[in-house]
C-alpha positions as CSV (number, residue, x, y, z in Angstrom):
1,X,-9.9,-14.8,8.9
2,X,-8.5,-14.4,12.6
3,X,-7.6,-11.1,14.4
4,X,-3.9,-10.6,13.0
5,X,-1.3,-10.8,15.6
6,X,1.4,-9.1,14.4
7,X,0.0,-6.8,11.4
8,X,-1.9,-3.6,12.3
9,X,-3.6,-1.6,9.5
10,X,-5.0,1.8,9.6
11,X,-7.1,3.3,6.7
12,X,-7.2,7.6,7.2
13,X,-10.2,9.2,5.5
14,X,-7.5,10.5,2.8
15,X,-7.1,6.8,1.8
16,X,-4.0,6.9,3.4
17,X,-3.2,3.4,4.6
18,X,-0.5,2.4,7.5
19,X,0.8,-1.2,8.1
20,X,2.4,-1.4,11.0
21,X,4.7,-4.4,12.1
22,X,4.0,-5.2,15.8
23,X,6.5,-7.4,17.3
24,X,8.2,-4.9,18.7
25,X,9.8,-7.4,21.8
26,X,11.4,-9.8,19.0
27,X,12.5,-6.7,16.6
28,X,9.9,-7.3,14.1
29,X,11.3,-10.4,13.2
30,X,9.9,-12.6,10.8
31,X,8.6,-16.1,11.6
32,X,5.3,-17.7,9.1
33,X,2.8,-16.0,10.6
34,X,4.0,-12.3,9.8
35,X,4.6,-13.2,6.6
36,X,1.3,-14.7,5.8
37,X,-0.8,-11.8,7.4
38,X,1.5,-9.3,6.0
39,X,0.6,-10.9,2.8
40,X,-2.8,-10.8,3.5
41,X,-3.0,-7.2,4.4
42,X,-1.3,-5.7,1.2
43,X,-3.7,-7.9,-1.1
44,X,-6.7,-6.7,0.9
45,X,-5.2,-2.8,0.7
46,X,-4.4,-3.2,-3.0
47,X,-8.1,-4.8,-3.7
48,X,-9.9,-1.8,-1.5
49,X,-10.5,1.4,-4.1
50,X,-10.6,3.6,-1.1
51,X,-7.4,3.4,-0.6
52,X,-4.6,5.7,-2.6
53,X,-1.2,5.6,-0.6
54,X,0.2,2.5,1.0
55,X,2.8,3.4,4.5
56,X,5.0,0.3,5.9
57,X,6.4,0.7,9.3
58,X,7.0,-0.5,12.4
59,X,6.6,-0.4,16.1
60,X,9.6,0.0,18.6
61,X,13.7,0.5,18.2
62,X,13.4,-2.1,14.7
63,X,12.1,-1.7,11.4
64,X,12.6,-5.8,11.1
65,X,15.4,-7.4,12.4
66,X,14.9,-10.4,9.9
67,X,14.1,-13.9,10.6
68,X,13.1,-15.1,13.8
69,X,15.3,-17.2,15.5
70,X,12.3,-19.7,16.5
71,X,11.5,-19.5,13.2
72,X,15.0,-20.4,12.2
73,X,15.4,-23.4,14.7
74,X,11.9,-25.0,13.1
75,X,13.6,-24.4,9.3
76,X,16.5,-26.1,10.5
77,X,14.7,-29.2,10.9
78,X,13.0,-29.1,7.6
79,X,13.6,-31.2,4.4
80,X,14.5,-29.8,0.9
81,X,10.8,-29.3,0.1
82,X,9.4,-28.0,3.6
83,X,12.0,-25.2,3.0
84,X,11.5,-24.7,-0.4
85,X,7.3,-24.4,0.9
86,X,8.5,-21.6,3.7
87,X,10.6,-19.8,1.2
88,X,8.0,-19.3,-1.4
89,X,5.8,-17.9,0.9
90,X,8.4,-15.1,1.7
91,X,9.0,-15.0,-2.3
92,X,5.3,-14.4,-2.6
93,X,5.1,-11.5,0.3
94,X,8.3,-9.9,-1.8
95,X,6.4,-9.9,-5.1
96,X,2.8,-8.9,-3.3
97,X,4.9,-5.7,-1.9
98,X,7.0,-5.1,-5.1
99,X,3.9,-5.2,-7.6
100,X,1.2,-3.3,-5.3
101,X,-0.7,-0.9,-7.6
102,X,-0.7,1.5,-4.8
103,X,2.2,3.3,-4.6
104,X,4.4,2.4,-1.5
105,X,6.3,4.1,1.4
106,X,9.2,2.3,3.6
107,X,8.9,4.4,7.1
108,X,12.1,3.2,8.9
109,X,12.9,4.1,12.2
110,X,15.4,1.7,13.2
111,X,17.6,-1.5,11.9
112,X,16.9,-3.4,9.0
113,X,18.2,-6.8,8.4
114,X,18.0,-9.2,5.8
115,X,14.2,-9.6,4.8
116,X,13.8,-5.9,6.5
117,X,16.0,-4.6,3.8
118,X,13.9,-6.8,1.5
119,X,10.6,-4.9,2.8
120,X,12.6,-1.8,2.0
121,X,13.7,-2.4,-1.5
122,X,10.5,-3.4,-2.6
123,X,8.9,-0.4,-1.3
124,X,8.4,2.6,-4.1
125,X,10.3,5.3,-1.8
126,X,11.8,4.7,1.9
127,X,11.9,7.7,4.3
128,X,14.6,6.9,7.0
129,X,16.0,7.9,10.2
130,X,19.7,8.4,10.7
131,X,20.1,5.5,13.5
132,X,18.7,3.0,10.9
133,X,20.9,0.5,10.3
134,X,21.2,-2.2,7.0
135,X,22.6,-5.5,6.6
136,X,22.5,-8.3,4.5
137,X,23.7,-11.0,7.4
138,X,22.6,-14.0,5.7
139,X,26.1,-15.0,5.0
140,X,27.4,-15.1,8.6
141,X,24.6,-17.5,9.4
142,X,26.3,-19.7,6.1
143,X,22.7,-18.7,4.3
144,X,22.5,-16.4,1.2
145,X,19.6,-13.6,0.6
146,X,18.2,-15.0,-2.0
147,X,14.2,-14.6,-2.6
148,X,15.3,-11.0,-1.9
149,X,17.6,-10.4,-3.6
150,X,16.3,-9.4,-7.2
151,X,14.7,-6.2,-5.4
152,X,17.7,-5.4,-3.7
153,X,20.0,-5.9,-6.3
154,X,17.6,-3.7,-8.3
155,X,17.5,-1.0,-5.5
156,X,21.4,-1.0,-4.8
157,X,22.9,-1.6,-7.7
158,X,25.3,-4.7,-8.8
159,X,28.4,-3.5,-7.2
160,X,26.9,-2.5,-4.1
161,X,25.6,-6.3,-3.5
162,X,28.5,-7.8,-4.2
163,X,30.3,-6.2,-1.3
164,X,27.3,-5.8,0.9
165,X,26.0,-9.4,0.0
166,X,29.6,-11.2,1.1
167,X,30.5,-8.9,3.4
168,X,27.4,-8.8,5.7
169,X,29.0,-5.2,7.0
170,X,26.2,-3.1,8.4
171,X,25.7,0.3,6.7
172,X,24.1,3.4,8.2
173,X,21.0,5.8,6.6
174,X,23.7,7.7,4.7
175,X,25.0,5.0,2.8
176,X,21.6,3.7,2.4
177,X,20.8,7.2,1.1
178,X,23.8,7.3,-1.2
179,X,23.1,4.0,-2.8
180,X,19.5,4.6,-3.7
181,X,18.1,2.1,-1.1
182,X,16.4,4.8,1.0
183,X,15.2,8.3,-0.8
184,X,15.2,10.3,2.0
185,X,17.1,10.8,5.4
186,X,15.2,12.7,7.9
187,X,15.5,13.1,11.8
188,X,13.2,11.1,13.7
189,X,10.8,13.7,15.1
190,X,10.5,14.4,11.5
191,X,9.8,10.8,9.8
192,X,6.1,11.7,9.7
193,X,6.0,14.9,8.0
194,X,8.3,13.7,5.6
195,X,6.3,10.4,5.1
196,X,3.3,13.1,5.2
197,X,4.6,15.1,2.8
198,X,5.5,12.2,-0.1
199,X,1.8,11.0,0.4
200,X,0.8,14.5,-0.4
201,X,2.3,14.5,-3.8
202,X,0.8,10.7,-4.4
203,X,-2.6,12.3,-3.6
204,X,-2.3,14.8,-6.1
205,X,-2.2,12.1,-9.0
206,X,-4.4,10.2,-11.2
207,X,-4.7,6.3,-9.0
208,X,-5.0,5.1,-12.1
209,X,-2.1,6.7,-13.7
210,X,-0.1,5.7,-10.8
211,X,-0.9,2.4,-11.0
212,X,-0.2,2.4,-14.6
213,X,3.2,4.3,-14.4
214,X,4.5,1.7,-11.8
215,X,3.6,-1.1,-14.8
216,X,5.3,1.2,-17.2
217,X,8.3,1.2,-15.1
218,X,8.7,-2.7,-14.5
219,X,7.5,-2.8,-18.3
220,X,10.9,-0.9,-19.5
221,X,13.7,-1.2,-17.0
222,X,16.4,-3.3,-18.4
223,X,15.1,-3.4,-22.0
224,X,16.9,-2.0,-25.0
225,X,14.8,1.2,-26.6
226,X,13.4,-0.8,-29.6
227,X,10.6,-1.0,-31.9
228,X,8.4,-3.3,-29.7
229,X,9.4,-1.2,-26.5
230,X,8.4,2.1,-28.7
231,X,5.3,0.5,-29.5
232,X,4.3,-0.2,-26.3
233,X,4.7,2.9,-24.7
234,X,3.0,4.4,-27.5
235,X,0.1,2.2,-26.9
236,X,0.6,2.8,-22.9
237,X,-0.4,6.5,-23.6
238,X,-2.9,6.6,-26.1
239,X,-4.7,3.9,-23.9
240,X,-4.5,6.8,-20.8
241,X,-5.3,9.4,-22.7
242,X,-8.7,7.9,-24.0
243,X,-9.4,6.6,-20.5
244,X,-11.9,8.4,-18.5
245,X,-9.0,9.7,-16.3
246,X,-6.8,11.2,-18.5
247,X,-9.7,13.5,-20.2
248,X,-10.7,14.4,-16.9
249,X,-7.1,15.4,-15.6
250,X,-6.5,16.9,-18.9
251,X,-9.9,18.9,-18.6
252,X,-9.2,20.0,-14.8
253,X,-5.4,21.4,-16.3
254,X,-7.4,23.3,-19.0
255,X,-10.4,24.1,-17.4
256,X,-7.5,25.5,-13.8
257,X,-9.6,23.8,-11.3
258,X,-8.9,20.4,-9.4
259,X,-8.8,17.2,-10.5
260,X,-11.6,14.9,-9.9
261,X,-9.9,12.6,-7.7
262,X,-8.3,15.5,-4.9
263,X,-10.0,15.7,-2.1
Protein backbone atom coordinates (compact mmCIF):
# COMPACT_ATOMS: atom_id res chain seq x y z
CA UNK A 1 0.00 0.00 0.00
CA UNK A 2 1.64 3.60 -0.61
CA UNK A 3 2.46 6.29 2.11
CA UNK A 4 -0.99 8.04 2.43
CA UNK A 5 -1.10 11.58 1.28
CA UNK A 6 -3.68 13.02 2.95
CA UNK A 7 -4.62 10.60 5.96
CA UNK A 8 -2.45 10.68 9.09
CA UNK A 9 -3.06 8.06 11.89
CA UNK A 10 -1.75 8.00 15.30
CA UNK A 11 -2.23 4.93 17.66
CA UNK A 12 -1.45 6.32 21.72
CA UNK A 13 -0.42 3.47 23.99
CA UNK A 14 -4.07 3.80 25.52
CA UNK A 15 -5.40 2.50 22.20
CA UNK A 16 -6.42 5.72 21.48
CA UNK A 17 -6.36 6.25 17.71
CA UNK A 18 -6.38 9.88 15.76
CA UNK A 19 -7.17 10.25 12.03
CA UNK A 20 -6.25 13.33 11.02
CA UNK A 21 -7.32 14.93 7.59
CA UNK A 22 -4.34 16.76 6.08
CA UNK A 23 -5.15 18.91 3.26
CA UNK A 24 -5.27 21.68 5.21
CA UNK A 25 -4.36 24.24 1.84
CA UNK A 26 -7.63 22.93 0.00
CA UNK A 27 -9.86 22.76 3.39
CA UNK A 28 -9.80 19.18 3.66
CA UNK A 29 -11.68 18.77 0.72
CA UNK A 30 -12.52 15.65 -0.72
CA UNK A 31 -11.30 14.44 -4.15
CA UNK A 32 -10.84 10.03 -4.68
CA UNK A 33 -7.84 9.70 -3.10
CA UNK A 34 -9.04 10.94 0.49
CA UNK A 35 -11.80 8.95 0.31
CA UNK A 36 -10.11 5.79 -0.59
CA UNK A 37 -7.29 6.12 2.14
CA UNK A 38 -9.73 7.33 4.57
CA UNK A 39 -11.48 4.16 3.89
CA UNK A 40 -8.48 2.34 4.20
CA UNK A 41 -7.49 3.61 7.53
CA UNK A 42 -10.80 3.01 9.48
CA UNK A 43 -10.94 -0.72 8.14
CA UNK A 44 -7.27 -1.14 9.20
CA UNK A 45 -8.14 0.70 12.92
CA UNK A 46 -11.33 -1.35 13.27
CA UNK A 47 -9.38 -4.78 12.35
CA UNK A 48 -6.33 -3.74 14.89
CA UNK A 49 -7.47 -5.13 18.68
CA UNK A 50 -5.18 -2.66 20.11
CA UNK A 51 -7.09 -0.13 19.41
CA UNK A 52 -10.28 1.02 21.75
CA UNK A 53 -11.32 4.69 20.82
CA UNK A 54 -11.38 6.00 17.32
CA UNK A 55 -10.78 10.37 17.05
CA UNK A 56 -11.51 12.03 13.43
CA UNK A 57 -10.09 15.45 12.86
CA UNK A 58 -8.51 17.66 10.95
CA UNK A 59 -5.57 19.89 10.35
CA UNK A 60 -5.91 23.81 9.79
CA UNK A 61 -9.07 26.51 9.79
CA UNK A 62 -11.54 23.25 8.17
CA UNK A 63 -12.87 20.26 9.37
CA UNK A 64 -13.68 19.36 5.50
CA UNK A 65 -14.90 21.78 3.27
CA UNK A 66 -16.59 19.01 0.98
CA UNK A 67 -15.71 18.10 -2.44
CA UNK A 68 -12.90 19.21 -4.23
CA UNK A 69 -13.37 21.41 -6.85
CA UNK A 70 -10.75 19.44 -9.21
CA UNK A 71 -12.50 16.68 -8.12
CA UNK A 72 -15.74 18.15 -9.20
CA UNK A 73 -14.45 19.45 -12.74
CA UNK A 74 -13.23 15.54 -13.48
CA UNK A 75 -17.09 14.30 -12.26
CA UNK A 76 -18.42 16.74 -14.47
CA UNK A 77 -17.04 14.95 -17.38
CA UNK A 78 -18.21 11.56 -16.32
CA UNK A 79 -20.99 9.35 -17.72
CA UNK A 80 -24.02 7.90 -15.70
CA UNK A 81 -21.90 4.84 -14.59
CA UNK A 82 -18.37 6.66 -13.91
CA UNK A 83 -20.39 8.68 -11.39
CA UNK A 84 -22.43 6.15 -10.06
CA UNK A 85 -18.48 4.19 -9.54
CA UNK A 86 -17.20 7.63 -7.60
CA UNK A 87 -20.31 7.84 -5.62
CA UNK A 88 -20.21 4.40 -4.21
CA UNK A 89 -16.91 4.76 -3.14
CA UNK A 90 -18.05 7.82 -0.92
CA UNK A 91 -21.24 5.50 -0.01
CA UNK A 92 -18.80 2.86 1.13
CA UNK A 93 -16.40 5.43 3.32
CA UNK A 94 -20.03 6.64 4.89
CA UNK A 95 -21.05 3.09 5.93
CA UNK A 96 -17.12 2.07 6.88
CA UNK A 97 -17.38 5.20 9.39
CA UNK A 98 -21.08 4.67 10.53
CA UNK A 99 -20.68 0.83 11.36
CA UNK A 100 -16.98 0.96 13.03
CA UNK A 101 -17.07 -1.34 16.04
CA UNK A 102 -14.92 1.18 17.75
CA UNK A 103 -16.67 3.74 19.12
CA UNK A 104 -16.13 7.16 17.19
CA UNK A 105 -15.39 10.88 17.96
CA UNK A 106 -15.98 13.88 15.43
CA UNK A 107 -13.16 16.62 16.63
CA UNK A 108 -14.29 19.76 14.67
CA UNK A 109 -12.45 22.80 14.78
CA UNK A 110 -13.68 24.52 11.88
CA UNK A 111 -16.41 24.38 8.82
CA UNK A 112 -18.09 21.56 7.73
CA UNK A 113 -19.65 21.16 4.40
CA UNK A 114 -21.58 18.72 2.72
CA UNK A 115 -19.51 15.30 3.04
CA UNK A 116 -17.79 17.07 6.27
CA UNK A 117 -21.15 17.07 7.90
CA UNK A 118 -21.49 13.49 6.46
CA UNK A 119 -18.06 12.55 8.50
CA UNK A 120 -19.80 14.25 11.39
CA UNK A 121 -23.13 12.45 11.41
CA UNK A 122 -21.71 9.24 11.11
CA UNK A 123 -19.44 9.75 13.87
CA UNK A 124 -20.80 8.26 17.47
CA UNK A 125 -20.32 11.81 19.34
CA UNK A 126 -18.85 15.15 17.80
CA UNK A 127 -17.04 17.57 20.09
CA UNK A 128 -17.09 21.13 18.43
CA UNK A 129 -15.76 24.44 18.55
CA UNK A 130 -17.96 27.51 18.37
CA UNK A 131 -16.56 29.01 14.91
CA UNK A 132 -17.56 25.64 13.26
CA UNK A 133 -19.74 26.16 10.69
CA UNK A 134 -22.42 23.51 8.84
CA UNK A 135 -23.95 23.41 5.54
CA UNK A 136 -25.56 21.12 3.32
CA UNK A 137 -24.54 23.31 -0.13
CA UNK A 138 -25.27 20.63 -2.49
CA UNK A 139 -28.30 22.38 -3.74
CA UNK A 140 -26.69 25.71 -4.74
CA UNK A 141 -24.31 23.68 -6.97
CA UNK A 142 -27.97 22.14 -8.56
CA UNK A 143 -26.59 18.61 -6.71
CA UNK A 144 -28.42 16.97 -3.74
CA UNK A 145 -26.67 15.23 -0.61
CA UNK A 146 -27.60 12.12 -1.18
CA UNK A 147 -25.10 9.03 -0.16
CA UNK A 148 -25.17 11.21 3.05
CA UNK A 149 -27.93 11.72 3.73
CA UNK A 150 -29.42 8.70 5.60
CA UNK A 151 -26.88 9.56 8.53
CA UNK A 152 -27.70 12.99 8.55
CA UNK A 153 -31.23 12.70 8.40
CA UNK A 154 -30.74 10.29 11.22
CA UNK A 155 -28.46 12.73 13.21
CA UNK A 156 -30.75 15.90 12.63
CA UNK A 157 -33.95 14.86 12.49
CA UNK A 158 -36.62 14.96 9.49
CA UNK A 159 -37.66 18.54 9.91
CA UNK A 160 -34.32 19.82 10.37
CA UNK A 161 -33.22 18.40 6.65
CA UNK A 162 -35.91 19.57 5.05
CA UNK A 163 -35.02 23.11 5.68
CA UNK A 164 -31.34 22.68 5.94
CA UNK A 165 -31.30 20.30 2.85
CA UNK A 166 -33.20 23.02 0.42
CA UNK A 167 -32.02 25.85 2.04
CA UNK A 168 -28.23 25.30 1.97
CA UNK A 169 -28.22 28.14 4.93
CA UNK A 170 -25.06 27.69 7.03
CA UNK A 171 -25.68 26.98 10.70
CA UNK A 172 -23.23 27.60 13.63
CA UNK A 173 -21.99 24.97 16.65
CA UNK A 174 -25.09 26.11 18.63
CA UNK A 175 -27.56 25.05 16.21
CA UNK A 176 -25.56 22.09 15.50
CA UNK A 177 -25.61 21.47 19.28
CA UNK A 178 -29.39 22.05 19.49
CA UNK A 179 -30.18 19.65 16.75
CA UNK A 180 -28.21 16.73 18.04
CA UNK A 181 -25.55 16.87 15.20
CA UNK A 182 -22.74 17.78 17.54
CA UNK A 183 -22.87 16.62 21.44
CA UNK A 184 -20.77 18.98 22.70
CA UNK A 185 -19.69 22.69 22.22
CA UNK A 186 -16.41 23.54 23.72
CA UNK A 187 -13.89 26.55 23.20
CA UNK A 188 -11.07 25.72 21.14
CA UNK A 189 -8.22 25.63 23.59
CA UNK A 190 -10.49 23.20 25.15
CA UNK A 191 -11.47 20.65 22.09
CA UNK A 192 -8.86 18.19 23.45
CA UNK A 193 -9.66 17.76 26.98
CA UNK A 194 -13.13 17.50 26.06
CA UNK A 195 -12.28 14.87 23.24
CA UNK A 196 -9.88 13.56 26.22
CA UNK A 197 -12.39 13.31 28.48
CA UNK A 198 -15.26 11.31 26.30
CA UNK A 199 -12.31 8.76 25.38
CA UNK A 200 -11.95 8.37 29.10
CA UNK A 201 -15.44 7.14 29.70
CA UNK A 202 -15.03 4.80 26.36
CA UNK A 203 -11.87 3.32 28.13
CA UNK A 204 -13.72 2.46 31.07
CA UNK A 205 -16.01 -0.06 29.13
CA UNK A 206 -16.14 -3.53 28.00
CA UNK A 207 -14.66 -3.26 23.83
CA UNK A 208 -16.74 -5.90 23.36
CA UNK A 209 -19.84 -4.53 24.98
CA UNK A 210 -19.23 -1.40 23.03
CA UNK A 211 -19.04 -2.89 19.99
CA UNK A 212 -22.09 -4.88 20.70
CA UNK A 213 -24.21 -1.92 22.14
CA UNK A 214 -23.48 0.04 18.82
CA UNK A 215 -25.18 -3.19 16.94
CA UNK A 216 -27.90 -3.18 19.46
CA UNK A 217 -28.53 0.39 18.63
CA UNK A 218 -28.73 0.14 14.71
CA UNK A 219 -30.51 -3.28 15.64
CA UNK A 220 -33.61 -1.31 17.33
CA UNK A 221 -33.88 2.21 16.07
CA UNK A 222 -36.99 2.68 14.05
CA UNK A 223 -38.52 -0.66 14.88
CA UNK A 224 -41.85 -1.14 16.70
CA UNK A 225 -41.22 -2.93 20.44
CA UNK A 226 -42.53 -6.38 19.32
CA UNK A 227 -42.14 -9.95 20.04
CA UNK A 228 -39.24 -10.51 17.62
CA UNK A 229 -37.50 -7.16 18.77
CA UNK A 230 -38.12 -8.49 22.60
CA UNK A 231 -36.57 -11.63 21.61
CA UNK A 232 -33.62 -10.32 20.32
CA UNK A 233 -32.58 -8.20 22.94
CA UNK A 234 -33.19 -10.91 25.17
CA UNK A 235 -30.91 -13.02 23.28
CA UNK A 236 -28.44 -9.92 22.88
CA UNK A 237 -27.97 -10.08 26.73
CA UNK A 238 -27.90 -13.53 27.73
CA UNK A 239 -25.31 -13.93 24.86
CA UNK A 240 -23.07 -10.98 26.91
CA UNK A 241 -23.64 -12.14 29.97
CA UNK A 242 -22.18 -15.80 29.19
CA UNK A 243 -19.38 -14.19 27.27
CA UNK A 244 -16.03 -14.16 28.88
CA UNK A 245 -16.50 -10.33 29.25
CA UNK A 246 -19.50 -9.89 30.94
CA UNK A 247 -18.41 -12.52 33.90
CA UNK A 248 -15.35 -10.75 34.10
CA UNK A 249 -16.88 -7.14 34.41
CA UNK A 250 -19.51 -8.58 36.52
CA UNK A 251 -16.75 -10.29 38.76
CA UNK A 252 -14.54 -6.95 38.93
CA UNK A 253 -18.15 -4.99 40.12
CA UNK A 254 -18.55 -7.76 42.86
CA UNK A 255 -15.22 -8.56 43.64
CA UNK A 256 -14.64 -3.75 43.83
CA UNK A 257 -11.50 -3.91 41.81
CA UNK A 258 -10.93 -2.95 38.06
CA UNK A 259 -11.98 -4.46 35.17
CA UNK A 260 -9.75 -6.54 33.12
CA UNK A 261 -9.65 -4.44 30.29
CA UNK A 262 -8.60 -0.73 32.25
CA UNK A 263 -5.38 0.10 32.01
Amino acid sequence: MNEPRYVRSAVAADGVATLTLDRADVHNAFDDVLIAELTAALRHLDADSDVRVVVLAANGKSFSAGADLQWMKRMATYSEAENLRDALHLAELMHVLDRMHKPTIARVQGAAFGGGVGLVACCDMAVAAPEAVFCLSEVRLGLIPAVISPYVVRAMGQRAARRYFLTAERFGAAEALRLGMVSEVVDPGELDAAVAKLTGHLLKGGPHAIAASKDLIAAVSDRPIDTAVMEDTARRIAQTRAGAEGREGVAAFLEKRGAGWIA
